[in-house]
Structures are given as C-alpha cells and as structure tokens.
C-alpha positions, 0 to 999 in steps of 0.5 A, spaced: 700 435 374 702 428 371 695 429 367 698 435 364 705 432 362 700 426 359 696 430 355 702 431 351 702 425 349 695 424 347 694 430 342 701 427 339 698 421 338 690 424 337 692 429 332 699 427 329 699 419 329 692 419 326 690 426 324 683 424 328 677 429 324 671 431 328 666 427 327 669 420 326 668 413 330 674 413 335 675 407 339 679 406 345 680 399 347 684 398 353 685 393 359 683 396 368 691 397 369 691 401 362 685 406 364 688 412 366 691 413 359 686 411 355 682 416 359 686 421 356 686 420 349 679 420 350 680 427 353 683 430 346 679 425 341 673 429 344 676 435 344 677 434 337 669 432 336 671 424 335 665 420 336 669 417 343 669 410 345 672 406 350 672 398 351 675 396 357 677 389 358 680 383 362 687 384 361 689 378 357 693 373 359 699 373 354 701 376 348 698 375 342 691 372 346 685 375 341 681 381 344 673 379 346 669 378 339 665 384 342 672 388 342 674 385 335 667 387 332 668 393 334 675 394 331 672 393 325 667 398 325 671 404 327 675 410 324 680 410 329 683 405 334 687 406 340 690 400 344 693 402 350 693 395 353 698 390 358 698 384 354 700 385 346 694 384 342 697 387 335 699 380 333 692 378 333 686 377 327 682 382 331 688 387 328 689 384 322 682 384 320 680 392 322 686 394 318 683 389 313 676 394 314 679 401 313 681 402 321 687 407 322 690 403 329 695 404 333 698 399 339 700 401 345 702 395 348 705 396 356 705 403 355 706 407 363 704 414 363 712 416 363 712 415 356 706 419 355 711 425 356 717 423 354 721 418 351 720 415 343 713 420 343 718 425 343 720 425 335 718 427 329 715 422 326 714 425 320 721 427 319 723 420 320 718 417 316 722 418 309 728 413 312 723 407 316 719 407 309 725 407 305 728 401 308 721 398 308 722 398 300 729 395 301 726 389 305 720 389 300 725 389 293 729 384 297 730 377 296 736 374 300 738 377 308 744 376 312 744 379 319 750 379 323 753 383 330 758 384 334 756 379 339 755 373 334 748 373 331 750 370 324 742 369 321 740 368 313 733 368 310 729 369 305 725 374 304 722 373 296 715 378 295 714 379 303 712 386 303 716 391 307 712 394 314 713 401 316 712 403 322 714 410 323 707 412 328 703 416 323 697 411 320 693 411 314 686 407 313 688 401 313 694 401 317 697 399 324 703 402 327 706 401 334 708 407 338 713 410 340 717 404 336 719 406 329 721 401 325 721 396 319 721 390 319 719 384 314 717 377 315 722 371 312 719 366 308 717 360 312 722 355 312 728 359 310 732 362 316 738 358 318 743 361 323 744 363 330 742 369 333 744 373 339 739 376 344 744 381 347 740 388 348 732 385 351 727 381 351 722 386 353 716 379 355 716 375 360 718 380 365 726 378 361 727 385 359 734 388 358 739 382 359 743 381 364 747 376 360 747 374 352 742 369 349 744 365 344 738 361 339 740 357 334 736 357 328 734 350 323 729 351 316 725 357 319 724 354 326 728 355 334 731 349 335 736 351 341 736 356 347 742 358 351 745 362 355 743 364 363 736 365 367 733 369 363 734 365 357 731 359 362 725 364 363 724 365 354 725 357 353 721 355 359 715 359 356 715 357 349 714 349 352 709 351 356 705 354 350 705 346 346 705 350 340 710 348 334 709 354 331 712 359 337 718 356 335 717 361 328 721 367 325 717 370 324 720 377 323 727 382 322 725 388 324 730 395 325 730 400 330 729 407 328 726 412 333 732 416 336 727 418 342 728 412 344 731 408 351 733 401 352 729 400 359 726 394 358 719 396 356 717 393 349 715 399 345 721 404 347 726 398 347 724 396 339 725 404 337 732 404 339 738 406 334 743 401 333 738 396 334 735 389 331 729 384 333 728 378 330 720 376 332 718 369 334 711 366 333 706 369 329 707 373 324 700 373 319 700 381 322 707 383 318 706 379 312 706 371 313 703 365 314 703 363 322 698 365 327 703 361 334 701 362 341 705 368 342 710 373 339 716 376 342 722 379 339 729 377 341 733 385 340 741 386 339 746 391 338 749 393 333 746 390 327 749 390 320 744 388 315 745 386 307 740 386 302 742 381 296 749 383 297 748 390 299 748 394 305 743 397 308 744 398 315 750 398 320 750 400 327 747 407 325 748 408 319 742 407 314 743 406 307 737 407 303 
C-alpha cells in the first residue's frame, strides 16, 4: 500500500515538475538511505519510455559536499535529473553545471516517503507558478531590500542586478528547482547585509529543526558576526567553527515561502514552502546567483515576514504584492 500511495508522488514529479518524454536520459541520483523513492521515480520514468538511470551514493557527509566526479559528469549529460538524497547537494558545482548543460533537475533533499503522498507534493504548481515567478521579478528588478518581523528581524541589502529564482517545481532545460518547496529567492550582493535576523520558525539542518526557542543573528557588511539564543542556537554556532570556513558566515540568500500544501515539521524542503514564511540562506550562494562556494548553506526561517522592495511592498504575512 505504501508503494502505491507513493507513486503518487512520483507521476507528479516524472510528468508534471519535468514533463518527462519518452526516449529521454533520465538520472536518479540518490544516496542508500533514499533508495526506495529513487526506485519509484524509477518506475514511472520507464513507464513513460525514459531511458532510466540510478547512481546510488555514499550519503555525503554535510550539506553542500560535491557528489562523486562520476555522478557530477553524468548530471552533465542527461535530460532529467532526479536527487532524492539525505544530505543537500543543490548548492553545489555538480548542480550549477548540469543546469549549466541543459539538464532540467530536481532536488529532493531529506525527502521520506510520507512526503511522496502528501504534504507540498499536493499542490498545483502551475497555478501557483504566476505568483513565485512574479515575485521572482520583483527581486530582480529591485535594488534595496528591507526585511522585518514580528519577532524582531530587521535585516537591509542590496540586491542590484541579482537575478530573481523561481522555484515553483516545474523545470525548463537548464532549470533546477526544489520539491515540494515553492519559493523566490535572490542573493544579495556580497558585502551589503546589515542587521539582525530572527530565527523563529526552523532550522531544518543539523537535527535543529522547528525552534524551541528564538535565535537571534546579528548581521555586519554581508557576514554572521554574533549567534545568540539557547541550545539550538549552541548547535548552528558550533557547526559553523568546526567548518574553518569565513565563507559560511555568508548571506547568501532571502527566500520567500509560497506552497500553501506546505507544513512546518522540521523537514527542509516542507519547511521552506510554508506560507507566511522567510529563510535567509547562509554560506553558498553561486546556485541563486552569487559568488560564494562555503563549506555549507543553511537557511534560518521566520514567521511572518514584511519585505520592501525599493520602498514598496511586496510581501506581508500572506499577502503578496505583485
């Protein structure tokens, strides 16, 4: 029965996210603990007369660890990538250049059968579509952002000729999305970000995930300079020393969550779709549009975010301004 439920989840992603064709190079990338939903794309993809491959791979050891060069070359050379791993490998070259070669990939990282059948795999992506990518234009025709929250995130940047990434689930060659998260996101200008942000939704690395309490991150000329708050802030801080990398302290992203399917349970890629939602990347952010390659990326969420955009508006709470 479960197989069933999660094949579900599969024809949405096989025939809806990448419209697979008959005929075409599929690869299933995936890691020994992700095997039984990479089998299942597996089983529509050749259903649906793709050429079907499956990689399976030591689970890296860290977000943003580069796949083995065999898997990277082969990312290269396919139609469609699927990437149902444990440990995040979106923020990665092998990623950057398959895009870069025409491939239509989509992530799935820490994805669990449950979410094969229900959850943000449940949404219309295409009606949804309009809203991320309008957003998305917002970001890129922007030059100064103002983030605030309830619960006291009070962050500027500059976003200047950064483009504007729509994550809406549903690729073109040359195009990478997250599933189910739908978002838009952009990446500051290095060097720009000043403020404070407050952490107060999840932080879905680490084994952190929904906050038990707020983590509050003070933020100088682009970089993390202060981590306060209780033991799932000690967590985030001590992770980022043990990485010796300057370049983890990065903001990297802002990114808005759009997916009404979506649920706050801890799990990254449900977590980043919620509604009412923001996540401010840390660490590598050469896959959104900037210049940095860290150790790691994580995203620190929130509730309830009020983004301006060159003095106006664009998102409060729920309601987007497009």
């Amino acid at each position: 029965m479960r197989e069933l439920l999660m094949l579900k989840g599969a024809k949405t992603l096989v025939d809806v996210c990448t419209k697979t064709k008959p005929g075409e190079n599929v690869l299933i990338v995936t890691d020994m603990a992700n095997t039984s939903i990479a089998k299942t794309i597996a089983t529509v993809a050749l259903d649906r007369g793709a050429e079907t491959i499956m990689m399976v791979m030591k689970p890296r050891k860290r977000a943003g660890q580069e796949p083995p060069k065999p898997v990277a070359d082969a990312m290269k050379s396919a139609d469609v990538v699927f990437i149902p791993v444990s440990y995040s490998i979106t923020h990665t070259h092998a990623v950057k250049e398959a895009a870069e070669a025409g491939s239509r990939l989509i992530v799935m990282t820490d994805f669990t059968e449950e979410m094969m059948a229900h959850g943000g795999i449940e949404a219309d992506f295409n009606q949804i579509k309009p809203i991320c990518r309008g957003v998305a234009k917002k970001f890129k025709q922007g030059r100064k952002i103002h983030l605030t929250s309830p619960g006291g995130t009070d962050l500027s940047m500059d976003i200047s000729g950064r483009r504007g990434n729509a994550l809406y689930c549903v690729v073109e060659p040359g195009e990478f999305s997250t599933v189910p998260t739908v978002e838009a996101n952009v990446s500051p200008l290095e060097g720009t970000a000043n403020g404070q942000i407050v952490a107060d939704a999840s932080i879905p690395y680490l084994g952190i995930g929904v906050l038990d309490a707020p983590i509050t991150v003070t933020v100088k000329d682009g970089l993390i300079t202060n981590i306060e708050g209780g033991r799932q802030a000690d967590i985030l801080k001590m992770n980022l020393i043990e990485q010796k990398d300057p370049n983890v302290y990065n903001i990297a992203e802002i990114g808005v969550g759009l997916n009404p399917k979506c649920r706050m349970c801890g799990i990254m890629l449900e977590d980043e779709g919620v509604i009412s939602t923001c996540h401010i990347g840390i660490g590598t952010s050469i896959t959104l549009g900037g210049a940095v390659k860290a150790a790691v990326h994580y995203d620190l969420l929130m509730w309830a975010p009020k983004i301006v955009v060159d003095g106006t508006v664009v998102l409060d709470r729920e309601d987007v301004f497009i």
